[in-house]
C-alpha positions in Angstrom: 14.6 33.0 21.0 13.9 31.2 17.8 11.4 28.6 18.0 10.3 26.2 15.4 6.8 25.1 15.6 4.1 28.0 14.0 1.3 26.7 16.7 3.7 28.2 19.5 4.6 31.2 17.3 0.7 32.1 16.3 0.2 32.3 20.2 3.0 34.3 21.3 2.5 36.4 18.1 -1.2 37.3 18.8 -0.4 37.9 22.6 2.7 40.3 22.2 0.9 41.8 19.2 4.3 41.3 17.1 4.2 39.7 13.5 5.9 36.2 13.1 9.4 36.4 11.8 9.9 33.2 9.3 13.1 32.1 8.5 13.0 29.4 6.1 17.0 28.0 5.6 18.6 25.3 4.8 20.9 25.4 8.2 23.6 22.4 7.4 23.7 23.4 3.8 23.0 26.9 2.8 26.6 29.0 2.4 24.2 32.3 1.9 21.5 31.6 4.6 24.8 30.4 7.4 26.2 33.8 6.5 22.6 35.7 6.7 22.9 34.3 10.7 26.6 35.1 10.9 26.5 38.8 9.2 22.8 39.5 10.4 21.2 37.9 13.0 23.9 37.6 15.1 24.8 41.3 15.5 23.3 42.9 18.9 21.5 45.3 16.5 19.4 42.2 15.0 19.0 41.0 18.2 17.8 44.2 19.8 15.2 44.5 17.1 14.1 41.3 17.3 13.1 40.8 20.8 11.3 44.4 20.2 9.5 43.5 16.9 9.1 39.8 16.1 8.4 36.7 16.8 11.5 34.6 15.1 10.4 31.0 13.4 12.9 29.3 12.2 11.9 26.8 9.1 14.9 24.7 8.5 15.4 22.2 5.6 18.2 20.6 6.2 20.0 17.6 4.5 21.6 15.7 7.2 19.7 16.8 10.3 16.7 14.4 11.3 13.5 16.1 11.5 10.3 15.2 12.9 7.6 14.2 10.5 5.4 16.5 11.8 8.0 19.2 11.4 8.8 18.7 8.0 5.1 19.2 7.3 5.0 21.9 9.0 7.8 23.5 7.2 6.9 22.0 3.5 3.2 23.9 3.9 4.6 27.1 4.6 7.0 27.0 1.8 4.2 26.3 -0.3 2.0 28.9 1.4 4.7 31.5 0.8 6.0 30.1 -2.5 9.5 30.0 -1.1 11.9 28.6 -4.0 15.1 29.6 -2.5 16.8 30.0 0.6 17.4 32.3 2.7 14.5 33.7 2.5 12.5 35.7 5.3 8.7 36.0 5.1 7.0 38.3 8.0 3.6 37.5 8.5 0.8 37.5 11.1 -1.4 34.4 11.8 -4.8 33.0 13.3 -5.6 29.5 13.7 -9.2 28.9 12.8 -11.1 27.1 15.7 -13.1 25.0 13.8 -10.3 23.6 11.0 -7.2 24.3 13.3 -6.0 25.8 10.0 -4.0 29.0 9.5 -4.8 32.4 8.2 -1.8 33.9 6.8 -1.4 37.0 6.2 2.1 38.3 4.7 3.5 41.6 5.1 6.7 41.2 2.7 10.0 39.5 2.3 13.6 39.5 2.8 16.7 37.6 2.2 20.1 38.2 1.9 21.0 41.8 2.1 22.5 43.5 -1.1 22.8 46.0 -2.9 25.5 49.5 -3.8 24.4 50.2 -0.1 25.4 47.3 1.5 28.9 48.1 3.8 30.7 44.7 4.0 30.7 43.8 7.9 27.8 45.8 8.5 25.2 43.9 6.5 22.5 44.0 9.6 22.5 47.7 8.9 20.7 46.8 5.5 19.0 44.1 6.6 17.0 46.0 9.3 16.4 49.0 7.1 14.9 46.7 4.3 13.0 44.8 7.3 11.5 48.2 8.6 10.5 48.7 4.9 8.5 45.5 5.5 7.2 46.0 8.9 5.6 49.6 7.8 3.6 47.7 5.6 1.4 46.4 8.8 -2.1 45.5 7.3 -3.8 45.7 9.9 -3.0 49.9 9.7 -3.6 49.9 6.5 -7.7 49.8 7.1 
């Protein structure tokens, strides 16, 4: 499941004890970030991993696709927070919202985008993908202490 608001991400994230998955795209525009969900997420061994490991967030910025206000925001801070300046890209990340502000503590783990490399088998781009995203995920701070 892909959901796109962080406030229902943060609580799913901190209950499942999974880090936040953030996809930030450009869905009705982006040739490399439609084929990152065609080649990668769509393939059952994406999926799999997924519903075992993250929580997917899906940050869209699309050019004919109303938004919200409030989910434009939403998106716009966390591509300033992550200094995202191209798309696809894929931040994972844990977060706490801060009772007294109702801000968020972010705290990244790495990034992704599109999987390349000699390495990469065309067709079997996910097999990349999850390798590079287990590099990431073994990077968990909070094992690091």
């Amino acid at each position: 499941t892909w959901y796109t608001s962080l406030d229902s991400v943060v609580t799913i994230s901190n209950e499942t004890k999974k880090p936040i998955f953030g996809f930030f795209t450009g869905s009705d525009w982006c040739g490399w970030c439609i084929k990152l969900q065609k080649n990668v997420f769509a393939k059952q061994a994406f999926i799999d991993w997924a519903s075992e490991s993250v929580v997917l967030l899906e940050l869209d910025f699309p050019r004919s696709v109303p938004q919200s206000t409030e989910l434009k925001t939403q998106n716009q801070n966390l591509q300033r927070a992550f200094a995202v300046n191209g798309y696809p890209t894929v931040w994972i990340f844990t977060a706490v919202k801060d009772a007294t502000t109702a801000n968020f503590n972010l705290t990244a783990w790495g990034k992704l985008g599109y999987p390349a490399g000699p390495d990469v088998v065309a067709g079997k781009e996910e097999v990349k993908f999850l390798a590079d995203a287990a590099a990431v995920m073994a990077k968990d701070p909070a094992k690091a202490n």
